[in-house]
Biotite code that builds the C-alpha atoms (Angstrom):
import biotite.structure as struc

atoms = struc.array([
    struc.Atom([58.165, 32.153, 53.368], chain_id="A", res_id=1, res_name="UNK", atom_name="CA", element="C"),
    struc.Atom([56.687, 32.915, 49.708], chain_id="A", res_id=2, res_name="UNK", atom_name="CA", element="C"),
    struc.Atom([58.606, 34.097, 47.004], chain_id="A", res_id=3, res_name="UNK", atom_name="CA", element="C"),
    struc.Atom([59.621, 37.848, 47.531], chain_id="A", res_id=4, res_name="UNK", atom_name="CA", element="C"),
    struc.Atom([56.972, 39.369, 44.697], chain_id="A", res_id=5, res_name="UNK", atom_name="CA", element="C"),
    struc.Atom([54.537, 38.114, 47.555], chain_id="A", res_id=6, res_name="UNK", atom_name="CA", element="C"),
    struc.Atom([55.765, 40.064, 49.902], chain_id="A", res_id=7, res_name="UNK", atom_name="CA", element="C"),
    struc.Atom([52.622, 42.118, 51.131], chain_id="A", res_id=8, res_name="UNK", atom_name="CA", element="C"),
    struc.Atom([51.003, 38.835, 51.666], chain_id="A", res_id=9, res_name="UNK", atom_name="CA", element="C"),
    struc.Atom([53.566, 37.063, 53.705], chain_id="A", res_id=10, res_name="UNK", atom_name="CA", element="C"),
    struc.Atom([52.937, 37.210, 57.355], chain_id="A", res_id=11, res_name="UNK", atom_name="CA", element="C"),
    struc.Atom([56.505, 34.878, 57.749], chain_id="A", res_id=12, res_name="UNK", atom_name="CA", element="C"),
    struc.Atom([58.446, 37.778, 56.357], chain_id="A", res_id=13, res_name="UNK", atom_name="CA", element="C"),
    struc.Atom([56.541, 40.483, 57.706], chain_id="A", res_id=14, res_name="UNK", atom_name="CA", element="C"),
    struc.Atom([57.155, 38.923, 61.299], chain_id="A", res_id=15, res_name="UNK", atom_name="CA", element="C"),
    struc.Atom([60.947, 38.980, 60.682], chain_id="A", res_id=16, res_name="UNK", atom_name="CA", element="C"),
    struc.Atom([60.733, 42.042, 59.255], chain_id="A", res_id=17, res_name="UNK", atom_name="CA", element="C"),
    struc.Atom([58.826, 43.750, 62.336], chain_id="A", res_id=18, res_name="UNK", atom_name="CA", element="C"),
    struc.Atom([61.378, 41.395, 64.951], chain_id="A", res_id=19, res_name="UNK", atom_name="CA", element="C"),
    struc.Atom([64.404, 43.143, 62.992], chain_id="A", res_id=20, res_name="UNK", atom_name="CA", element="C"),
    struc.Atom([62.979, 46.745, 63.055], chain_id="A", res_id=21, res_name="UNK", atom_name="CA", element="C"),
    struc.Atom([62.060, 46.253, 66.382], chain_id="A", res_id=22, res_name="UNK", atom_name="CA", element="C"),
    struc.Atom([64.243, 44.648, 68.588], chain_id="A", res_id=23, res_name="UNK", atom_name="CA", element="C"),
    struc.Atom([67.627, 44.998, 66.588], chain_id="A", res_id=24, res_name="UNK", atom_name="CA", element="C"),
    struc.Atom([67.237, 48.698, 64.834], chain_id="A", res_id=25, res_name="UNK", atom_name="CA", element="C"),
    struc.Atom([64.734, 50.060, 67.830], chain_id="A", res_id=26, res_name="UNK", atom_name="CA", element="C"),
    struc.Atom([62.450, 51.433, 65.366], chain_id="A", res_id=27, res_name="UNK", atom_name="CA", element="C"),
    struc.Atom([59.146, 52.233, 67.494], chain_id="A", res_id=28, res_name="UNK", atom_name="CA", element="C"),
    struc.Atom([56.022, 49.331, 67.060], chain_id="A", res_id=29, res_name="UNK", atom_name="CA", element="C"),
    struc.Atom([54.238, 52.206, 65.189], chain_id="A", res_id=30, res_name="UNK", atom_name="CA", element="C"),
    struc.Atom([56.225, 51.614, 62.341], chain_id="A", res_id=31, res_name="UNK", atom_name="CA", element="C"),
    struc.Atom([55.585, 48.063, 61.887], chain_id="A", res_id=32, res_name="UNK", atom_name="CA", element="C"),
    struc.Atom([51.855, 47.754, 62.785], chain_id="A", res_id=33, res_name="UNK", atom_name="CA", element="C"),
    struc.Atom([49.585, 46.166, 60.016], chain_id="A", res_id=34, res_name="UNK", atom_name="CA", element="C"),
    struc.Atom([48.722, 49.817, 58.788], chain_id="A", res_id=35, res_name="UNK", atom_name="CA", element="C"),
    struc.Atom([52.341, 51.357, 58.908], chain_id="A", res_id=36, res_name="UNK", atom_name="CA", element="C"),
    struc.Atom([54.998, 53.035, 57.099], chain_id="A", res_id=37, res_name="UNK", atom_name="CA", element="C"),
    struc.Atom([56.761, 49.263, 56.838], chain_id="A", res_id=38, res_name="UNK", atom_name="CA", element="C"),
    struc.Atom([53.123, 47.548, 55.470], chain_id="A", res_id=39, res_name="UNK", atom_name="CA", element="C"),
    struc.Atom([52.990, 50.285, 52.805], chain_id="A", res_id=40, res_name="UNK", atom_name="CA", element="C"),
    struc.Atom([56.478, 49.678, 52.115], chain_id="A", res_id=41, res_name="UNK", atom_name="CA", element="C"),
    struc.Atom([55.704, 46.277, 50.997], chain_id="A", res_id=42, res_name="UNK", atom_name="CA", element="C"),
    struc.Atom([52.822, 46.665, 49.604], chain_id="A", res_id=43, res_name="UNK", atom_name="CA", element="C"),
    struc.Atom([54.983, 49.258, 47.167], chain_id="A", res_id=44, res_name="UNK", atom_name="CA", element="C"),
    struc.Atom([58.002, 46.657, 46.546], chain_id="A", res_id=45, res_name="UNK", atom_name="CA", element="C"),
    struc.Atom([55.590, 43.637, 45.639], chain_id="A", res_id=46, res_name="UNK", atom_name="CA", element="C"),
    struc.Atom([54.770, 46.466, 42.692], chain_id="A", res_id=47, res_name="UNK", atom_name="CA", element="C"),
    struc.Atom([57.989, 47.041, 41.798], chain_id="A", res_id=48, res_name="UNK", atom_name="CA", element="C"),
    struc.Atom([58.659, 45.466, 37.892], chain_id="A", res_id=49, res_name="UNK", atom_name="CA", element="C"),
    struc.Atom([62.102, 44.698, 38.961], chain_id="A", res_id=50, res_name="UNK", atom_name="CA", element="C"),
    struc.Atom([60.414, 42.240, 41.676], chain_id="A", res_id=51, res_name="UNK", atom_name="CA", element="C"),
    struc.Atom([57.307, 41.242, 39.857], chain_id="A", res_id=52, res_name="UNK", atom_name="CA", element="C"),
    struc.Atom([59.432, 40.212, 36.746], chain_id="A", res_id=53, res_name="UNK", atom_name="CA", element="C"),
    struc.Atom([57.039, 42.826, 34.585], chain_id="A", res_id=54, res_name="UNK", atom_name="CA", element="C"),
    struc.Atom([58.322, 45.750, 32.088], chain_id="A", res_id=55, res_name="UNK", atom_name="CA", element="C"),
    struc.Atom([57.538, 49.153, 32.422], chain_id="A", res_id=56, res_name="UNK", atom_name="CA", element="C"),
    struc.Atom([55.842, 50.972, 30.009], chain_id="A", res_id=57, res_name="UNK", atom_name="CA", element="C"),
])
């Protein structure tokens, strides 16, 4: 796995991720596909300052 401000490019996590969503919280496949609500997710954390190690403003 990379580090977690790599998220959106981790296809390790993402699989976990999409496993977890899937087959232990029963969250339909539609949520997890490459162009989903999860993808965008991490696309938007791997942004975040807080996970980046970046200051706002």
């Amino acid at each position: 796995m990379r580090p977690v401000n790599e998220i959106a490019q981790d296809a390790v996590r993402a699989e976990i991720d999409a496993r977890l969503a899937t087959e232990v919280l029963g969250f339909l496949p539609e949520l997890v596909a490459p162009d989903g609500p999860l993808a965008l997710l991490r696309q938007k954390l791997a942004l975040e300052p807080s996970i980046t190690g970046s200051k706002v403003g």
